[in-house]
C-alpha positions as CSV (number, residue, x, y, z in Angstrom):
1,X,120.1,89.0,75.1
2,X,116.5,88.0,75.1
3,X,116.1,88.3,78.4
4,X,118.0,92.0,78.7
5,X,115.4,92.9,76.2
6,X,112.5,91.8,78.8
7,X,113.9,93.8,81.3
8,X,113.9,96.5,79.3
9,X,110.5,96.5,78.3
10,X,108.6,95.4,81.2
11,X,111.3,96.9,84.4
12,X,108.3,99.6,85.0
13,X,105.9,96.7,86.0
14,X,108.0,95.2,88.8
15,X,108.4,97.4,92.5
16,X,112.1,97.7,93.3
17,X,113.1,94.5,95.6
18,X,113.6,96.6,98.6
19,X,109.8,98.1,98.2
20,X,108.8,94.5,99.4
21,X,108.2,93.9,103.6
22,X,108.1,90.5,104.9
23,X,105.6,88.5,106.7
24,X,106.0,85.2,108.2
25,X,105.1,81.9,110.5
26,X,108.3,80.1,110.9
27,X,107.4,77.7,108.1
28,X,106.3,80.1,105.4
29,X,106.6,83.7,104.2
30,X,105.1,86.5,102.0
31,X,106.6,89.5,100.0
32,X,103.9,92.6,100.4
33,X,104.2,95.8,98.2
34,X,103.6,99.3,99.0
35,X,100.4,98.9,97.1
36,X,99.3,96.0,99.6
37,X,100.0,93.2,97.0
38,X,101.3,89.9,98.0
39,X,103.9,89.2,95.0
40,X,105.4,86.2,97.1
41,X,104.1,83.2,98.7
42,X,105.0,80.1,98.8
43,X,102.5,77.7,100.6
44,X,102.8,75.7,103.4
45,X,107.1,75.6,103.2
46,X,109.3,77.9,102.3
47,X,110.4,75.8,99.6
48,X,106.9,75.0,98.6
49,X,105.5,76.2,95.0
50,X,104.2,79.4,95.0
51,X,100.7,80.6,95.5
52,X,101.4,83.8,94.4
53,X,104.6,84.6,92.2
54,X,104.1,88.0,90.3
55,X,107.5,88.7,91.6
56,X,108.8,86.4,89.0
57,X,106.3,87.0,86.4
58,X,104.3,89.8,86.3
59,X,101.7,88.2,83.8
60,X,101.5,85.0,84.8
61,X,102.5,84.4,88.9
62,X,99.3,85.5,90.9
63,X,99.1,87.8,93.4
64,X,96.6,89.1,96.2
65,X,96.6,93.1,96.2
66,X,94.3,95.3,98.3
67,X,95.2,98.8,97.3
68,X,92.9,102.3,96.9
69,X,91.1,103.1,93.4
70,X,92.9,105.8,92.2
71,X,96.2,108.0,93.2
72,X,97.1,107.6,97.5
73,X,100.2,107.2,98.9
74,X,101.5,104.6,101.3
75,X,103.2,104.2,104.5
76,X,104.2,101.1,106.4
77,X,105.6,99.9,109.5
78,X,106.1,96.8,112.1
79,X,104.3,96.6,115.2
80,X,107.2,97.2,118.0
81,X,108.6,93.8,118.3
82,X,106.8,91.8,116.1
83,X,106.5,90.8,112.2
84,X,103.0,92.4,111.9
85,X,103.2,94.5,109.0
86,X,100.9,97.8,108.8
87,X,100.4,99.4,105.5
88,X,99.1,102.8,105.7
89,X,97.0,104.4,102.8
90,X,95.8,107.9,102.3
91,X,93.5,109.6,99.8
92,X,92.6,112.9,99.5
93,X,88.8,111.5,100.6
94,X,90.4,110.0,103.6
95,X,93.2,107.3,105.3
96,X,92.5,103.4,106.0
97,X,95.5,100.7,107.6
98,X,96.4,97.2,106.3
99,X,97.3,94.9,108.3
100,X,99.1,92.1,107.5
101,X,100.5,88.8,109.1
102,X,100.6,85.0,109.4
103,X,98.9,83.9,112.3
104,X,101.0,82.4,115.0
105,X,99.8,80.1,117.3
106,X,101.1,79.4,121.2
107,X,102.3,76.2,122.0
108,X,105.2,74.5,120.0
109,X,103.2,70.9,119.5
110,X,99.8,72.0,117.8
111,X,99.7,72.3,114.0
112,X,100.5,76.0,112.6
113,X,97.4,77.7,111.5
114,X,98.8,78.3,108.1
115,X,97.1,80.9,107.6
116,X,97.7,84.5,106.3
117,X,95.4,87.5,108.3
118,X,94.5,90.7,105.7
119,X,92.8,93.1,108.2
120,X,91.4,96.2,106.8
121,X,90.5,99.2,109.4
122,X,89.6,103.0,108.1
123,X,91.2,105.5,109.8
124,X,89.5,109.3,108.9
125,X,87.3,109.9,106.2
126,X,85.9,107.4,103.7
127,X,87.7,105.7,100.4
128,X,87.4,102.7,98.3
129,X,89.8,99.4,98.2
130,X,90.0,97.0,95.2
131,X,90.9,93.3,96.2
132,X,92.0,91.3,93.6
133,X,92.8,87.4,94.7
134,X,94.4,85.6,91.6
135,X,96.3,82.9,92.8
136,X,98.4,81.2,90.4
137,X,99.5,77.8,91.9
138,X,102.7,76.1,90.5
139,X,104.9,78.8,90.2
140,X,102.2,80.0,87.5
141,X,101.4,77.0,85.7
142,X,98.3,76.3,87.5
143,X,95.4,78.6,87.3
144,X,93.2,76.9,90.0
145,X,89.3,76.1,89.6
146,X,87.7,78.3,92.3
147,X,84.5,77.8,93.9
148,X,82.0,78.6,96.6
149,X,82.8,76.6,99.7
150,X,79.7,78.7,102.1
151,X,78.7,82.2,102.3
152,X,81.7,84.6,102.3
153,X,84.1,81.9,101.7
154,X,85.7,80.3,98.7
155,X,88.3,77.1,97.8
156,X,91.1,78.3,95.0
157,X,92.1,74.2,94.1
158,X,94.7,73.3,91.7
159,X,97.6,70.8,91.5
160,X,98.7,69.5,94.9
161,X,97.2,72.5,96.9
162,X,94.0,74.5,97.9
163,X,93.7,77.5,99.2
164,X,90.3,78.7,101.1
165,X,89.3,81.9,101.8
166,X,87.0,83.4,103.9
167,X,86.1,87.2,104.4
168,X,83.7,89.5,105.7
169,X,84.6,91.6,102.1
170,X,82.4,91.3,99.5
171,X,83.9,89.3,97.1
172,X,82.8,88.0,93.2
173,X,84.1,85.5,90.3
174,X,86.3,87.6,88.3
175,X,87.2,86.7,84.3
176,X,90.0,84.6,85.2
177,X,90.0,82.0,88.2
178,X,90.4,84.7,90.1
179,X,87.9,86.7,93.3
180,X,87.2,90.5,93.0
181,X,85.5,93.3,95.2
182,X,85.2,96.9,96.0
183,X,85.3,97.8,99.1
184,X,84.1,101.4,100.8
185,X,86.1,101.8,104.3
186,X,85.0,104.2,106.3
187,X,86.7,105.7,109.7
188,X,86.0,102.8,112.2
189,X,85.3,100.5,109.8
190,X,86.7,96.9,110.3
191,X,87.0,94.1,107.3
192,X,88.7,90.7,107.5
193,X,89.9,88.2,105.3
194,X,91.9,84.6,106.0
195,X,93.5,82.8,103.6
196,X,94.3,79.1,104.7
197,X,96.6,76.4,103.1
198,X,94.9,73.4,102.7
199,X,96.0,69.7,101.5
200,X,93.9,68.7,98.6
201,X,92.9,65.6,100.6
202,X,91.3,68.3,103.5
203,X,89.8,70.7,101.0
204,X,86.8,68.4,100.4
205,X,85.5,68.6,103.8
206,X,87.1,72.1,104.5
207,X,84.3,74.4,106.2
208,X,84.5,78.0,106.8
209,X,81.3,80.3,108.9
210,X,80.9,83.8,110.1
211,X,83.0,82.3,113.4
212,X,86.3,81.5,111.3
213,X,85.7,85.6,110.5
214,X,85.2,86.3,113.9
215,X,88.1,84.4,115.3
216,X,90.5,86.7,112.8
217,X,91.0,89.0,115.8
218,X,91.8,86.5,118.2
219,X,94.8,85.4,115.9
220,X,95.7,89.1,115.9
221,X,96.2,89.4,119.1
222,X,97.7,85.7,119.7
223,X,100.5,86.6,117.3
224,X,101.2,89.8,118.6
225,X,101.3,88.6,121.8
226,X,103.8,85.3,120.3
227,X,106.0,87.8,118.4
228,X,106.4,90.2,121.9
229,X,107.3,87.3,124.0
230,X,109.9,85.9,121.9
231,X,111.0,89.3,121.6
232,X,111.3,89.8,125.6
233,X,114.2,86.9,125.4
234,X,116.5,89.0,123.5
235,X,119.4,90.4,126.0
236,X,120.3,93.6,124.0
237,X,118.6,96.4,123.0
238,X,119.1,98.4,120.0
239,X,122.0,100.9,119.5
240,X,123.3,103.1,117.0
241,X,121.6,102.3,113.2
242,X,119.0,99.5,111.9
243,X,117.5,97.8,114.4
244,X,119.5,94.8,116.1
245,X,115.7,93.2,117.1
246,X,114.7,93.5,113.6
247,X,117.2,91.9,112.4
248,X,116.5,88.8,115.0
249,X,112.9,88.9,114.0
250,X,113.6,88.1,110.8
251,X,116.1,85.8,111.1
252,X,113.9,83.9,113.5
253,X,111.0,84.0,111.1
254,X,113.7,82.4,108.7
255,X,113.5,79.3,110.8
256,X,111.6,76.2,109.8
257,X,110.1,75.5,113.2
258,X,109.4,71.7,112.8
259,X,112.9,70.9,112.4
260,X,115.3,73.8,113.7
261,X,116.5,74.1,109.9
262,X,117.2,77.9,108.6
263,X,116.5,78.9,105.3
264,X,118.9,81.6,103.9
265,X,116.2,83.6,102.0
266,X,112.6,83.2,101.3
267,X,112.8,83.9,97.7
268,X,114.6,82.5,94.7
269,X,115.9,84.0,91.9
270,X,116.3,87.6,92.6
271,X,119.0,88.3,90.3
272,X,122.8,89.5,91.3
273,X,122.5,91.5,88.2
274,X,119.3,92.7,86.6
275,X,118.9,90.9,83.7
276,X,121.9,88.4,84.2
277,X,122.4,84.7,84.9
278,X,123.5,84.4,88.5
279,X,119.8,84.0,89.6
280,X,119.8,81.5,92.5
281,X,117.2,79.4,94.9
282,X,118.2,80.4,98.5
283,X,115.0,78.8,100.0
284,X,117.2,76.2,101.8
285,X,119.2,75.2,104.7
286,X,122.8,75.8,104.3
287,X,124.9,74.8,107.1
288,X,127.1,78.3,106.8
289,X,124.1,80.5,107.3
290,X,122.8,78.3,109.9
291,X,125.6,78.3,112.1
292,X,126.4,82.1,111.7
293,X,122.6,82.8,112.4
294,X,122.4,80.5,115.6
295,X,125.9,82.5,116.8
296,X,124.1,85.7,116.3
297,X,120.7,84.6,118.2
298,X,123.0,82.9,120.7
299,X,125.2,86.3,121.3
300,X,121.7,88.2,121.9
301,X,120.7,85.5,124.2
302,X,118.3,83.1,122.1
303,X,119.7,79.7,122.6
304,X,116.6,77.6,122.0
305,X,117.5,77.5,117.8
306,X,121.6,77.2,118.7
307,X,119.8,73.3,119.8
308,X,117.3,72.9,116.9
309,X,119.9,73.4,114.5
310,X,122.6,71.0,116.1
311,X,120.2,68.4,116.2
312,X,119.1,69.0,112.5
313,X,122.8,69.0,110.6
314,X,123.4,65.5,113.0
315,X,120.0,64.0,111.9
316,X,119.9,65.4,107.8
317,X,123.9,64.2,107.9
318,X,122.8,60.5,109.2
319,X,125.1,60.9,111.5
320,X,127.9,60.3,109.2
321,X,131.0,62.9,108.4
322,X,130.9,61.2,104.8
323,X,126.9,61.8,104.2
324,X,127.7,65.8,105.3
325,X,126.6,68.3,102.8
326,X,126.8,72.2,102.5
327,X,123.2,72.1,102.4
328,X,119.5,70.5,102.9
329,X,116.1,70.6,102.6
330,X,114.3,72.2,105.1
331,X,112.9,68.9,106.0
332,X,116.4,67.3,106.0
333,X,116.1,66.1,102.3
334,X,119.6,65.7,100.3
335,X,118.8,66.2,97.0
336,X,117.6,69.5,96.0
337,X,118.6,69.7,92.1
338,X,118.6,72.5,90.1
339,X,115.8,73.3,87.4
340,X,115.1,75.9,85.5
341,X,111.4,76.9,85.0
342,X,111.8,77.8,81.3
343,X,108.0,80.0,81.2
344,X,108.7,82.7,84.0
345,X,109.9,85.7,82.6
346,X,111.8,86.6,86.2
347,X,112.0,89.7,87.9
348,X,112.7,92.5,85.6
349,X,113.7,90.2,82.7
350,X,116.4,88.3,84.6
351,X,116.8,84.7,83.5
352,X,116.8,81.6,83.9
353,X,114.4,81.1,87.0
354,X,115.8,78.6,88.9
355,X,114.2,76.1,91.6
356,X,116.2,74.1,93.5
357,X,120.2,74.4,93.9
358,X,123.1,72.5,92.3
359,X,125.4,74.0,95.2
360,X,124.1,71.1,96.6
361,X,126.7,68.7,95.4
362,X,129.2,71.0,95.8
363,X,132.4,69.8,98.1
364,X,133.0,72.9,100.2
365,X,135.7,72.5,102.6
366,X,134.7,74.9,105.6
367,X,131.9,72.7,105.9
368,X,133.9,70.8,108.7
369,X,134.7,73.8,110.5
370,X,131.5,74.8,110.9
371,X,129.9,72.1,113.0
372,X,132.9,72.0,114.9
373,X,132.8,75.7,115.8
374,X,128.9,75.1,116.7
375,X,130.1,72.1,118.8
376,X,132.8,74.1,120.7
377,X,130.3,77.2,121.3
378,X,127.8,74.3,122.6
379,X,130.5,73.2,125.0
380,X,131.0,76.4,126.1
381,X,127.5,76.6,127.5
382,X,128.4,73.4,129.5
383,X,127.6,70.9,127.5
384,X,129.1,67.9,127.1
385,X,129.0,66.5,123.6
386,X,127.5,62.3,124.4
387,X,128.8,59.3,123.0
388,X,127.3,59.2,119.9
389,X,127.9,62.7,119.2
390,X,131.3,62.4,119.9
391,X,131.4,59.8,117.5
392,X,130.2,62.4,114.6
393,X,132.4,64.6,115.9
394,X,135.8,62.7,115.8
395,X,134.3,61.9,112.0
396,X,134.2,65.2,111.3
397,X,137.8,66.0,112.6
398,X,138.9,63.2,110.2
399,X,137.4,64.3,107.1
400,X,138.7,68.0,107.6
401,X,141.9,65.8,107.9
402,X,141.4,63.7,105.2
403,X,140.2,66.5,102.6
404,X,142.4,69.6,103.9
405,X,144.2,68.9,100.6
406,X,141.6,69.3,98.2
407,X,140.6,72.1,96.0
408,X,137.2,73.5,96.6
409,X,134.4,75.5,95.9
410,X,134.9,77.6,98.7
411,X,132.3,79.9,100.5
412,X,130.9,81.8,97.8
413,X,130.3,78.3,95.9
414,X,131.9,79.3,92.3
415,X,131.4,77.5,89.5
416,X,134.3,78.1,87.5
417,X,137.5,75.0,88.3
418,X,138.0,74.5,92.4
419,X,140.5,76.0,93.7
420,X,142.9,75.5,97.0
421,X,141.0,78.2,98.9
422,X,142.6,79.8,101.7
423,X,139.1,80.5,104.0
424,X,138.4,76.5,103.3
425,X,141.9,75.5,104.4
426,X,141.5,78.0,107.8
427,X,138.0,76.2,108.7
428,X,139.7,72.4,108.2
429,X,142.1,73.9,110.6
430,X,139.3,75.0,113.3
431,X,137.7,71.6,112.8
432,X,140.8,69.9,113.9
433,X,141.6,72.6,116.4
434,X,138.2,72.6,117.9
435,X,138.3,68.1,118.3
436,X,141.7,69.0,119.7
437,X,140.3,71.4,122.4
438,X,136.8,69.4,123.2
439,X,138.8,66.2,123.7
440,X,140.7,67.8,126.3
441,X,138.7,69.6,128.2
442,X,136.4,66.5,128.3
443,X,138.6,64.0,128.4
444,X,137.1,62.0,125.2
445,X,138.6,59.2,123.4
446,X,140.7,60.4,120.2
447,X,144.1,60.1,118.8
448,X,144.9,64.0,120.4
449,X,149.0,63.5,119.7
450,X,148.2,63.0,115.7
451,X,145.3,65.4,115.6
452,X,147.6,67.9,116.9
453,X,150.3,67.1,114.4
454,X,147.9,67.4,111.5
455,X,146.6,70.5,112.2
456,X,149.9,72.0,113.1
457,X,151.0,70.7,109.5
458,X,147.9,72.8,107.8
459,X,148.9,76.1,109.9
460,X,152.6,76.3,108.3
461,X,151.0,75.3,104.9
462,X,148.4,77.8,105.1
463,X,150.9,80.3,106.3
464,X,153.4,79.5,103.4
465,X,151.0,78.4,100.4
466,X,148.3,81.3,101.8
467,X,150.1,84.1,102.5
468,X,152.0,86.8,100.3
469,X,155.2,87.6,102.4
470,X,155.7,90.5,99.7
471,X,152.6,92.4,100.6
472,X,152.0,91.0,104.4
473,X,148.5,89.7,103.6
474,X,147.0,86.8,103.6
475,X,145.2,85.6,99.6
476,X,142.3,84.3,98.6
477,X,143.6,80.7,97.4
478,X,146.9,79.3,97.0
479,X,149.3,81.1,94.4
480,X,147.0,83.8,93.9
481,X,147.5,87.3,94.2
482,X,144.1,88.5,94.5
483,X,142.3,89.0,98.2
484,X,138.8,87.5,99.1
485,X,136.2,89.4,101.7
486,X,135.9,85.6,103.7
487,X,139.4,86.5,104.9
488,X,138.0,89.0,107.1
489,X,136.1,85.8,108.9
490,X,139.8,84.5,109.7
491,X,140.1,86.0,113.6
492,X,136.5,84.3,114.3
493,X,137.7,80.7,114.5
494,X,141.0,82.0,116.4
495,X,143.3,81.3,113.4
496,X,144.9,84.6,113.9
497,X,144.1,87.3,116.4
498,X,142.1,90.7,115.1
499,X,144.6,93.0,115.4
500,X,147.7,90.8,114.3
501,X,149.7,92.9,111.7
502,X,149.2,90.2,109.2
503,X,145.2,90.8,109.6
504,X,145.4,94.8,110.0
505,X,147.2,94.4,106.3
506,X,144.8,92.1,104.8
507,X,141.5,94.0,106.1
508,X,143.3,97.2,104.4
509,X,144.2,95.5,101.6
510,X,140.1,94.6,101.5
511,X,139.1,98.1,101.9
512,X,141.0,99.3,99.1
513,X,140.8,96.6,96.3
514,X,137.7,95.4,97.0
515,X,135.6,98.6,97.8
516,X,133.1,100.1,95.9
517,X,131.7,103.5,97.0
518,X,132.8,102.4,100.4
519,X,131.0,99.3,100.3
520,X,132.8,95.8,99.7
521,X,132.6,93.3,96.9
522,X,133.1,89.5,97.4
523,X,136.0,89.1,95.1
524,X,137.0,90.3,91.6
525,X,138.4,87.2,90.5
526,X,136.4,85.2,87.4
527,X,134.0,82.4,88.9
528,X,132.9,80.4,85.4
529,X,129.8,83.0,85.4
530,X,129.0,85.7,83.2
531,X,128.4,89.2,84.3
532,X,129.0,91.6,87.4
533,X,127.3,91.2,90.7
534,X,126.8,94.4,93.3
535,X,128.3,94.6,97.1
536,X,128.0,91.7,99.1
537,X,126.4,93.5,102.4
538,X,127.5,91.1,104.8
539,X,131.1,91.5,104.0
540,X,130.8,94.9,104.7
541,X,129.3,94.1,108.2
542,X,132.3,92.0,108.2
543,X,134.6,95.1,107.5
544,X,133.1,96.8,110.4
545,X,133.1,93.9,112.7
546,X,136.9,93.4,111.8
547,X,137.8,97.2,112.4
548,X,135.8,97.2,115.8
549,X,138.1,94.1,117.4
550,X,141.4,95.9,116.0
551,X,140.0,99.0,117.8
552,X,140.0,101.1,114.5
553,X,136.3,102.5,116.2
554,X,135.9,105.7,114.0
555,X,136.5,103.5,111.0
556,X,134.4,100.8,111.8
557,X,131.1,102.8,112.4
558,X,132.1,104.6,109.2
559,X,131.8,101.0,107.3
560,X,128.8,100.1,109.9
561,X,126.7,103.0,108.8
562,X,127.6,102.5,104.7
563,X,126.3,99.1,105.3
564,X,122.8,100.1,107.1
565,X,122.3,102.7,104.4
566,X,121.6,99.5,101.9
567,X,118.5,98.6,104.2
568,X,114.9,99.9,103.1
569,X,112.8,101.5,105.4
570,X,111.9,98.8,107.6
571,X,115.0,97.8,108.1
572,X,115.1,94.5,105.8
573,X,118.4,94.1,104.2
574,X,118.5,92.2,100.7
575,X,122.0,89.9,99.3
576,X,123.6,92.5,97.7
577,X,123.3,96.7,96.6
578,X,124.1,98.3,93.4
579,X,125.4,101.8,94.2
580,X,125.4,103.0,90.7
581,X,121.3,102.6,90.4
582,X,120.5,102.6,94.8
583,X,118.7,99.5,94.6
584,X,119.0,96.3,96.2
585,X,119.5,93.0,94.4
586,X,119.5,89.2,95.4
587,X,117.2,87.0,97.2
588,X,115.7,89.1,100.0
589,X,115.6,89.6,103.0
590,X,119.2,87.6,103.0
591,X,119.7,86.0,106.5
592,X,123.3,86.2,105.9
593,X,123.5,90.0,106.0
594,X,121.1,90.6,108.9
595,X,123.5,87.8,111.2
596,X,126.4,89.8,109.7
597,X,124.6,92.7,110.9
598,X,123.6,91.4,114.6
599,X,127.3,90.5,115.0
600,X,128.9,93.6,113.7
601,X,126.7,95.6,116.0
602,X,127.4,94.1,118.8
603,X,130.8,94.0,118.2
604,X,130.9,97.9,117.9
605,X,128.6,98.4,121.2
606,X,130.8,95.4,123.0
607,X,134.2,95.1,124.5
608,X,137.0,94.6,122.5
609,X,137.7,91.6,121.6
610,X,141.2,90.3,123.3
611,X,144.2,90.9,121.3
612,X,147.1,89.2,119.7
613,X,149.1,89.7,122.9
614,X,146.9,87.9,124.9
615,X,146.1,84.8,122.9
């Protein structure tokens, strides 16, 4: 109740989540405001500490606002085809533009720059900017000592970081380890300021001159001309709704570029439900998201991460079907636990903050599937899996084998008892079905004759155990009555065709017992947490993408459009929506719903998928 009551009383401090825009390098991000404040950062990893964490704490995380003195409004936008983020700000006295990115640097073997670009430009008239830089190092618990490192440029150290910074902006000690300044723009004007992750080893000899200043526009350009030419790669343009290229920007900025891993959000802790429990760290690798984000690049012609991630679930898994787990480090790292950071008061009251995620240790059977399905598309590319791989491979078949039987945690990881999930059982199935189909079409050694036994066995029990012959519908686990939104991922892996009468009836019986003002919940069914969540945006991507392959077209756009309607205004799509209040909730922006997003588009702009007559 405690922390209901913090929401309560401090709600008015903290922006809404979707007011946040998103800036990133490929190993790093930021959250920016409408006000130009960076409530986010967490520096040089995704799953580093945060710099700056006012998100989760509005007294004590740190944050690095440039804003105008006194009343202005805001507008903000991306350069076309890039992750530069332009905030602009206008007065009554006159209009100035923010711009705002991590700079990008050409050439995959040099070291990233690490380094976030503030650029300041006045546009008409004249007004005045405050800049406040109070990083807060630690997730909060650090306030760093700050000192002069040369003229115009300063080193924020603490714990096992250091930030410098460096600006042409007149900048002063402030009452509180932190920098301040005023700033008068005027039209034409130009003002810079870097801010650089340093190792605490480095920050010693660290040296910044008027030529670090200079070189601010040179990284401006470089990373608009990097974000445009991976852009140019993408084979479809946008259609009807949020932009298709947006969503691949982002879920490409998701990616940890020195090891192909994908990170399902940049944040942690955004809450389900405002002031609840179901607060979670998403700043990870989870083989799911992975897999559905490198189909989604792959389908708009990006194959360079469908390779980076293959070869990072083979390396973080050892090799070894046994060592597999539902999700990593961004580095490759196993154990990730779970701790709550007891002192944050977390966004809008909601608590505990957590760092790092007990999912972890989960045993989630679609696991198996998964790499097989990311195998299969690989093959399909003409790519024949080696020895060694093959040898993972036939490991993996096994396992799905092996553990078909076992209860779960299924896809949306529950925490209450595991359960004999029906999406779980479907994905062992692909796994076999997939080893099956890349050992004869490559002629590799493996016991094909049982394989196909074995998975035929897990098709009738699915079909009996999973499936109420009452209603027509596939359930969400075995003996339930309830239905599940993963169903609707059942046609993907070829289990059952789209329009199949047994799938038409379950993705009805989704639309009406799972829908919220036309938007679709996960489940209803208890999951050992307390509290309500809002709409799961993905799944209703997954409605539309469902209703598009059973050629229900009118229907589908209709669930399409619901589901664009929960972006914000640049077209950044967050977990989950609450109807009731119009807000977003979860970690944002989710990679989960902007994949779910890509695919559902393409899917209504595409040709229908075959159907059950000719499978």
């Amino acid at each position: 109740m405690s922390g209901v009551g913090r929401a309560t009383k401090r709600s008015g401090e903290y922006p809404a989540i979707g007011d946040y825009a998103l800036i990133g390098d490929c190993h790093s991000a930021a959250l920016i405001s409408r006000r130009g404040s960076i409530d986010w950062c967490c520096l040089p990893r995704f799953d580093s500490d945060s710099c700056f964490g006012r998100l989760l704490d509005w007294q004590k995380g740190g944050h690095f606002e440039i804003s105008p003195a006194g009343r202005f409004s805001s507008h903000r936008e991306y350069l076309e085809k890039s992750l530069v983020l332009v905030t602009t700000f206008r007065c009554p006295s006159g209009e100035a533009r923010l711009i705002d990115f991590f700079a990008m640097r050409a050439g995959g073997r040099q070291r990233p720059r690490r380094e976030l670009v503030r650029i300041i430009e006045g546009v008409r008239g004249a007004l005045r900017l405050n800049v406040r830089f109070v990083p807060r190092l630690d997730f909060g618990e650090v306030k760093p000592w700050i000192r002069a490192a040369s003229p115009g440029a300063w080193l924020a150290v603490g714990s096992n970081a250091a930030l410098g910074i460096f600006a042409d902006v007149p900048l002063r000690h402030g009452r509180d380890h932190d920098l301040q300044g005023t700033l008068e723009v005027h039209a034409g004007s130009r003002h810079h300021i870097g801010l650089q992750f340093l190792p605490p080893e480095e920050s010693e000899s660290a040296h910044f001159d008027e030529k670090a200043v200079a070189q601010l526009d040179e990284h401006y350009e470089e990373t608009l001309r990097w974000w445009r030419d991976w852009s140019a790669k993408i084979t479809r343009g946008d259609g009807h709704g949020v932009s298709v290229v947006r969503s691949a920007l982002v879920l490409k900025s998701l990616c940890y570029a020195p090891t192909g891993a994908i990170v399902a959000a940049p944040t942690t802790s955004l809450p389900e439900q405002i002031g609840g429990e179901r607060n979670w760290d998403y700043r990870f690798c989870w083989l799911r998201d992975s897999i559905f984000t490198v189909h989604a690049l792959s389908n708009l012609g990006l194959q360079a991460e469908a390779s980076g991630v293959r070869r990072f679930i083979q390396r973080s898994a050892a090799g070894n079907a046994d060592e597999l787990q539902v999700l990593y480090s961004v580095d490759g790292k196993r154990r990730v636990p779970e701790i709550d950071l007891e002192k944050l008061d977390g966004w809008r009251g909601s608590r505990p903050v957590r760092i790092g995620n007990g999912a972890a240790e989960q045993f989630q059977a679609d696991m198996y599937g998964l790499v097989m399905e990311l195998s299969w598309r690989w093959s399909e590319r003409g790519e024949r899996p080696d020895e060694n791989y093959w040898g993972f491979l036939t490991q993996i078949v096994e396992a799905a084998i092996g553990r078909s039987r076992l209860p779960d945690r299924g896809l949306w990881e529950v925490r209450s008892r595991p359960l004999h999930f029906v999406q779980s059982k479907v994905m062992c199935w692909a796994a076999i079905d997939g080893g099956v189909a890349l050992a004869e079409r490559y002629s590799l050694p493996a016991p094909v004759d049982r394989w196909r036994r074995e998975r035929d066995t897990l098709r009738k029990d699915i079909e009996k155990r999973g499936y109420d012959r009452k209603r027509g519908i596939f359930v969400r686990s075995y003996g339930s009555k309830d239905v599940d939104a993963a169903l609707l991922l059942l046609p993907a892996v070829e289990f059952v065709a789209w329009d199949d009468e047994r799938m038409v009836r379950t993705t009805d019986a989704i639309r009406k017992e799972l829908s919220r003002n036309g938007l679709v919940l996960r489940y209803k069914a208890q999951d050992g947490l307390s509290g309500d969540e809002g709409v799961f945006v993905a799944c209703t991507f997954w409605l539309a993408e469902c209703l598009a392959h059973q050629r229900r077209r009118k229907e589908a756009r209709e669930a399409f459009d619901r589901a664009c309607r929960c972006a914000n205004d640049l077209g950044l799509f967050a977990e989950e929506y609450q109807p009731k209040i119009g807000e977003m909730l979860g970690n944002f922006p989710q990679g989960l719903t902007h994949l779910a997003h890509v695919s559902a588009a393409l899917a209504l702009e595409g040709e229908p998928a075959p159907s059950s007559e000719d499978t």
